[in-house]
Steps between C-alpha positions, in 0.01 A plus 500: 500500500185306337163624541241228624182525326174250621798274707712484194877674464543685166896593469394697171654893596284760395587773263551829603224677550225216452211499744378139652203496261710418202721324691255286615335415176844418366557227716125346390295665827222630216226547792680863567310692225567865328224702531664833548869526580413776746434355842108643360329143473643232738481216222888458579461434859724240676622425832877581589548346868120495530452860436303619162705676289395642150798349312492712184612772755728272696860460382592159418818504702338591796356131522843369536494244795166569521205253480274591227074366513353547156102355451674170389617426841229662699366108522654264745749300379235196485293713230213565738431870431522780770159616652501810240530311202256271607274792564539655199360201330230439728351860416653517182680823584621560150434537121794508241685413835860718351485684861392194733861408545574874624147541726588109662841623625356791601271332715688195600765797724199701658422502864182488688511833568550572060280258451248686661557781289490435155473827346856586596627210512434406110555833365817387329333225321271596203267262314333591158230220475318372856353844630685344822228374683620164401812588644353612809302184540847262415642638796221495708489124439144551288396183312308515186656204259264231506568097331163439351447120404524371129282716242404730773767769418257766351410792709735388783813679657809321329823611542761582177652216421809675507475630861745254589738611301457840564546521881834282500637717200501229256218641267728614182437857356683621166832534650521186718719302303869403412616614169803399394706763317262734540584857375325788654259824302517850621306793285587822425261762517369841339548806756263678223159525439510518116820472285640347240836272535722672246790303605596171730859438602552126637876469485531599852260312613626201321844519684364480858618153648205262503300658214413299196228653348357863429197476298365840361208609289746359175456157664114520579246375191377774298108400541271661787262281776303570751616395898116431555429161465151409400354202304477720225859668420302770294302599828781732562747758289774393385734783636812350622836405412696256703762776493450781298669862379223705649435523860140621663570479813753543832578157583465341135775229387768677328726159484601150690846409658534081537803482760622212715370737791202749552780686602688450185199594323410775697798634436540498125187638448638846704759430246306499200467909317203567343403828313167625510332775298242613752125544373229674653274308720162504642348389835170527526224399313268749428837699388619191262142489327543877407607614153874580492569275806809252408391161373627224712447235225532647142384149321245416237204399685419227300798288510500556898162539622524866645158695483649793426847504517566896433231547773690304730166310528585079566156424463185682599121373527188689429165419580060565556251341590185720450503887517737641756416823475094389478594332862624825667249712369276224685690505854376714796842448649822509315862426673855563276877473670854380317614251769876417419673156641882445473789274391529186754755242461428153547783450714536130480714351750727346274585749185504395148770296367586206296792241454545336119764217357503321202403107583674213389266483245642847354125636603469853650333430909421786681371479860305827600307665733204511255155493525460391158772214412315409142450810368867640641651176295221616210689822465852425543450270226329780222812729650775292447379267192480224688252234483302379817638154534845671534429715769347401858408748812418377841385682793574401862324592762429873472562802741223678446329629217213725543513539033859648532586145355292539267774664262809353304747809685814244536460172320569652150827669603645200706364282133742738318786441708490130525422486119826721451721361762361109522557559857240500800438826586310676851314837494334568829352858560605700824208665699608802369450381148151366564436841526640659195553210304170303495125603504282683713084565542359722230467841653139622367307835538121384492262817461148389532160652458180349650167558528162347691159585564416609843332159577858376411458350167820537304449651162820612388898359538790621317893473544779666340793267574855561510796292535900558503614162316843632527790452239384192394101359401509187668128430606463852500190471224379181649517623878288798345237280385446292805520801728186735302343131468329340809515836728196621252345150449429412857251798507181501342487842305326577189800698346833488523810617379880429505791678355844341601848555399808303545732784437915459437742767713874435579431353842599151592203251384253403654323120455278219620377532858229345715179645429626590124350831542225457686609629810627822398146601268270331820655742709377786307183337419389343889610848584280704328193254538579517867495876469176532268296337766595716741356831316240302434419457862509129483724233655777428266485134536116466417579720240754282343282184543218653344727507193685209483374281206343200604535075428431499143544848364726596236811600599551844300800712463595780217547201211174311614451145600798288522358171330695265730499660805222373731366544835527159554447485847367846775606562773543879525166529685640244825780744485329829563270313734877398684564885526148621659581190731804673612388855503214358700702364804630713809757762379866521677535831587785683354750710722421780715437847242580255216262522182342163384349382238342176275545494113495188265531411130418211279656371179452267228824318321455219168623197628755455230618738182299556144607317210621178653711358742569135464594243745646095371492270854576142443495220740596151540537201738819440579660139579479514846098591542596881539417790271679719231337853451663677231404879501630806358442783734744674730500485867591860687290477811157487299437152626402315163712205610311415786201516329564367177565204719193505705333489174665215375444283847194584465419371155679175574368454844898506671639708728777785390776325619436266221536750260849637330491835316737612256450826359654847343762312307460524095672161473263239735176716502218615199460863447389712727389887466705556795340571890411863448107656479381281767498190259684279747172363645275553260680406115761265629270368779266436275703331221609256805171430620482382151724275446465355843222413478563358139799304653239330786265437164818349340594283828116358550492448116768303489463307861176387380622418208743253631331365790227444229220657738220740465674880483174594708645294773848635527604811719846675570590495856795611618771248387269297307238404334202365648262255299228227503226546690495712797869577369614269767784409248784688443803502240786735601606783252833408503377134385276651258812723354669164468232360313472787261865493426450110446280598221668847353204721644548894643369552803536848410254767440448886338333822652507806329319843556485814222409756770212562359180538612591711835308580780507821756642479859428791696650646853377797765680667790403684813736720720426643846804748517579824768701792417690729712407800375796646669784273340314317179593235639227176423419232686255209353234324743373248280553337191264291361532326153246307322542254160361380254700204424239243367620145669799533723725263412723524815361797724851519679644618169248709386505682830869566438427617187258714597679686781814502283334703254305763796893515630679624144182683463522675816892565407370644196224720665693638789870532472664336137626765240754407249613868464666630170684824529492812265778286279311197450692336782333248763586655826365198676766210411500365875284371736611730746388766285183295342292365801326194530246390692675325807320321754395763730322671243241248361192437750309150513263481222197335521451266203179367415437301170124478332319221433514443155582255225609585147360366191826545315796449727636151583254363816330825487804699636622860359793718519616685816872582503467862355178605547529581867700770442329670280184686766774540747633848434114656440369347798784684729476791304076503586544447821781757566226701330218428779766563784660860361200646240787541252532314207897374424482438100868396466726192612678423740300661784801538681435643864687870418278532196185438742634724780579763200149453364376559868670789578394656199155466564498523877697900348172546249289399806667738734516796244126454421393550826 
């Protein structure tokens, strides 16, 4: 019997056992997306005789003589899209769009009667990026995409240029794509914490049917990396191995199978015996920095860029500004706590993976789901030998980020392969993998002292920071930096001090993630400001605002003044003055014998990294009167595309539809740093306002030139050029392109941006929540979030950004916990056992932006993709504080460890009485 999938008969039988997801993509449906091969996500969602099915959990054979409705056929056969796809563009109901094919199916089967209940009926479908407001508002039929006219773009409410794409399934992520011959990777792993690889046995392995390959740590190169990618390969330790004798932690590669088959290769690496001399192993940080514990990475610290590698110390800072203990002696008040935040995955839709071949050039192409396609291709090449020209990487449209991509965890293994085997080879991580396998937040243990006069005049601030980098060091020094960095500078404060270490223990490693740090150290520190006003007698917000530094006023941390960091543009004062707004209006009261309570938090982020990020954007006039923008960075959701473009029309006075982007492809784009550190907007953005607005310098140039008029009298409007007086004449670009290629001229033009100088963006957040003290269970009232962004390129976007970041923050504050067991095992590998934020558990945040314009970034705009997640956790965690009279000093505030907390004290209570 054939299965008929979007109208079509497919004869193909599956194989035994396959489910309709893989089936499905087989045949060429790519809209039906992996996100968690649990029934956990709804990203797989399709239609079998109208009725949503998850099809990862749906046998193939089951859809025999069935019709089958993937997002490809949700349209009508005409191509004029179904009501929900049309409303998901209109509202722009998604960001790296990998689960928009999943939440339209979803939506397109629901009743009235589900429709009117959203919380239930969505609470199969999970979404990493939106917040799912936007989703809310796509089905509601909300409209917020605007078409501005020619050079108006700027500040306006454009949708992605890919949204298209996305809602008929045609947008193509790392896997969507036909490779012939392709052979398939599946790793072995370490069941140890610590031990040494005496002995590797592949024979077995190599007589499994299907298996061509089994590379071991004999195959891998001898030298060590870093995962990290940064501008600046020495930023980082080099610590790694691409396979390597020694492993650190339960999960780490032990070897690779290439098969015909996952299956195949699944199975030969159960086949392959390894020997292991087990070696003690240490956990926890404060333990792995004491003498005698083991040393996770016995190498010299010179060659690799380890602090202090017998320490098990990656990198540590230490800092003062002024006389720390002269400050305390000066307070009236002084407040100390050790406030402890945990590991949080960035659970990314669509998990790491990669796909390589050698080209018919002989060159090595990789396509990846990388945030960082230049400097991924920048260290295969010092890995391998190979020189840049001979290697390219490309990036598709992303799944997701969030800095998880930010690391090199699969490209180099899939490089050796295809190197060895001159065959294209696939590694795609499971869910479970993601978990054990990649990177997670930096756990850190923040104990901090501080210290004010009674009229609320800070005089002392100190921090003792700790963070669990895990096995490996990867941004585990930098992350450190960043973190004890703008959580003291924001505050003015005559004396300061830091102390952090990034310290090594046999745990799976931890990496980049949104906020770099800053979120877990401004929980501590918003915390105990918050609770210093409040033996002080004052209101903690006033007390905060009296010590913010001001437009102007050196930013200074424990290593001083950064020289290029600037505040460029202020806005933190409209942002408080956004939170006494709020407070200020009519409270909703909180359930009958419920506790309730206000807290907020404010935050400061650099709009970029230290030491340089660069950004090469060319453009050019292409033959028909259109435009070529040529730019580096990676799209995952972050919306840089749609306003790189919004940029560029409005530079040349066009419209976006006029304007082509390539980008994230080594072999048609200039380098780019890669989209991570909230550089999207403000590096590449600006190196594209640059050479746009070069290029409409190069067209006027050259049209007055050859019209032999004044250049005062000619102007770009959209489609031409207008000249002679009045400008009632006009020459069409594509007849000026003509004209130039008549003559051998380039209509063609350069931007480029070092990162450098760098401005300050900074955020606040205000919660209304209840408690019931009977259950712990929390309810929030009110959200309200308020930005400094500078200029607002498309407030849409940012809006999405903005309640993206207050959802994963909100994840992070009330329920995430990547748990690791007494072993050194994650517990968590599942999201049935890791839980995300689904839709019923995210309120409606109130976004409002500032009115501000930056002197640095490109039109006066600044960062805002990680910086709202950074006062998110604090502000709940001050408000919970109003409401119960406790203070909760460790994350997640999960609603047993509130009721526990309760209890306890409603006991004391009782007893002292």
């Amino acid at each position: 019997m054939t299965i008929e999938v979007n109208g079509r008969p497919f004869d193909a039988d599956p194989r035994p056992g396959q489910c309709l997801r893989t089936y499905l993509r087989e045949q060429g449906w790519f809209g039906v997306k992996k996100g968690c091969d649990a029934g956990d996500c709804g990203a797989c969602t399709v239609h079998v005789d109208g009725e949503p099915v998850h099809s990862c959990l749906y046998p193939a054979f089951r859809a025999r003589g069935r019709s089958v409705t993937t997002v490809e056929g949700l349209a009508s056969p005409d191509g004029e899209l179904h009501p929900v796809q049309r409303g998901f563009l209109d509202a722009q109901g998604f960001q790296c769009g990998f689960c928009t094919a999943g939440l339209l199916m979803t939506t397109a089967a629901l009743d009235e009667e589900q429709l009117a209940d959203l919380p239930r009926a969505l609470k199969g479908s999970l979404c990493r990026c939106t917040g799912y407001r936007a989703v809310e508002d796509a089905i509601r039929g909300v409209r917020h995409t605007e078409v501005p006219a020619a050079g108006e773009a700027v500040g306006r409410n454009l949708p992605a240029p890919a949204g298209p794409q996305v809602v008929t399934g045609t947008a193509r992520y790392t896997f969507d794509l036909d490779v012939p011959g392709l052979l398939h990777m599946k790793l072995l792993r370490s069941p140890h914490a610590h031990a040494r690889i005496t002995a590797i046995d592949t024979a077995a392995a190599l007589r499994v049917p299907g298996v061509h390959a089994v590379l071991t740590h004999h195959d891998a190169p001898e030298r060590h990396f870093s995962t990290a990618r940064h501008e600046h390969p020495t930023d980082d330790p080099d610590d790694t191995r691409v396979l390597d004798d020694t492993v650190r932690h339960i999960g780490q590669r032990v070897a690779a199978v290439v098969a015909d088959s996952e299956a195949a290769a699944e199975e030969g690496c159960r086949a392959v015996e390894v020997a292991y001399e087990v070696l003690p192993a240490v956990l926890d940080p404060e333990e792995a920095m004491r003498p005698g514990a083991p040393v996770v990475h016995a190498k010299d610290a010179a060659t690799a860029r380890i602090s202090r590698p017998h320490d098990n110390v990656a990198g540590e800072v230490h800092g003062e500004a002024g006389d720390i203990a002269a400050g305390f002696a000066e307070a009236d008040e002084i407040y100390e706590e050790t406030f402890r935040t945990q590991r949080v995955q960035h659970a990314a839709l669509e998990t790491h993976g990669a796909v390589a071949w050698i080209d018919e050039d002989g060159r090595l192409t990789v396509r990846t789901s990388s945030q960082t396609p230049f400097l991924t291709r920048r260290a295969l090449c010092a890995l391998y030998d190979l020189p840049l020209d001979r290697v390219r990487v490309v990036a598709g449209r992303v799944g997701g980020g969030f800095g998880g991509k930010q690391e090199m965890l699969v490209e180099d293994i899939v490089a050796l392969a295809v190197l060895r085997l001159r065959r294209p080879v696939k590694l795609e991580y499971t869910r479970a993998e993601q978990f054990y396998g990649a990177t997670t937040r930096h756990p850190f243990t923040v104990h901090v002292k501080v210290g004010a006069r009674r009229d609320g005049t800070l005089t002392a601030f100190q921090l003792r920071a700790v963070s669990n980098t895990g096995a490996y060091g990867n941004h585990g020094p930098a992350v450190m930096f960043h973190a004890c960095d703008e959580s003291l500078a924001v505050y003015r404060c005559p004396n300061k001090k830091a102390d952090g270490y990034a310290v090594y223990t046999h745990t799976v490693p931890a990496g980049a993630f949104r906020g770099y740090g800053l979120g877990q150290v401004v929980f501590a520190t918003e915390s105990a400001l918050d609770e210093l006003a409040r033996r002080l007698g004052m209101d903690p917000l006033e007390f905060k605002a009296r010590n913010i530094i001001g437009p102007g006023e050196p930013m200074i941390s424990t290593g001083g003044e950064e020289e290029d960091l600037h505040i460029a543009s202020y806005g933190l004062d409209q942002c408080l003055a956004v939170i006494r707004a709020a407070r200020a209006e009519p409270a909703e009261p909180g359930p009958d014998g419920w506790l309730v309570g206000e807290g907020a938090a404010l935050a400061m982020i650099a709009t970029g990294p230290p030491g340089g990020h660069i950004a090469d954007v060319r453009a050019a006039l292409l033959p028909d009167g259109t435009f070529d923008l040529a730019v580096g960075t990676a799209e995952f959701g972050n919306g840089t595309t749609t306003v790189h473009r919004q940029i560029a029309a409005g530079e040349l006075a066009t419209t976006v539809e006029r304007i082509t982007v390539r980008q994230s492809d080594t072999d048609v784009v200039r380098h780019d740093t890669g989209a991570f550190a909230s550089t999207g907007v403000v590096v590449a953005g600006k190196a594209t306002l640059r050479a746009s607005r070069a290029l409409a310098a190069v067209l006027l140039d050259f049209a007055a030139a050859h019209l032999r008029v004044a250049r005062a009298d000619c102007r770009l409007v959209d489609e031409a050029v207008a000249y002679g007086p009045g400008g009632g004449s006009r020459i069409p670009l594509k007849e000026l392109y003509a004209a130039a290629r008549a003559v051998g001229a380039d209509l063609a033009a350069d931007g480029h941006f070092g990162g450098t100088p760098r401005s300050v963006a900074f955020n606040a957040h205000w919660f209304r929540v209840a408690v019931d003290p009977g259950t712990g269970e929390m309810r929030i009232l009110r959200s309200v979030h308020t930005a400094d962004a500078g200029k607002v390129m498309n407030p849409m976007q940012c809006r999405g950004q903005v309640e993206g970041g207050v959802a994963q923050a909100l994840g992070a504050t009330l329920f995430e916990d990547v748990r690791v067991d007494g072993r050194g095992a994650v517990d968590t590998a599942a999201f049935r056992r890791y839980r995300l934020p689904q839709y019923a558990d995210i309120p409606r945040t109130e976004v409002h932006f500032t009115q501000t314009a930056d002197a640095i970034g490109p039109l006066g705009a600044k960062s805002m993709s990680e910086s709202p997640f950074i006062p998110v956790a604090p502000a709940f965690a001050n408000a919970l504080r109003a409401a119960t009279g406790l203070r909760f000093t460790d994350l997640p505030l999960t609603r047993d460890r509130v009721w526990l907390a309760l209890d306890a004290a409603g006991t004391r209570a009782a007893e002292g009485r």
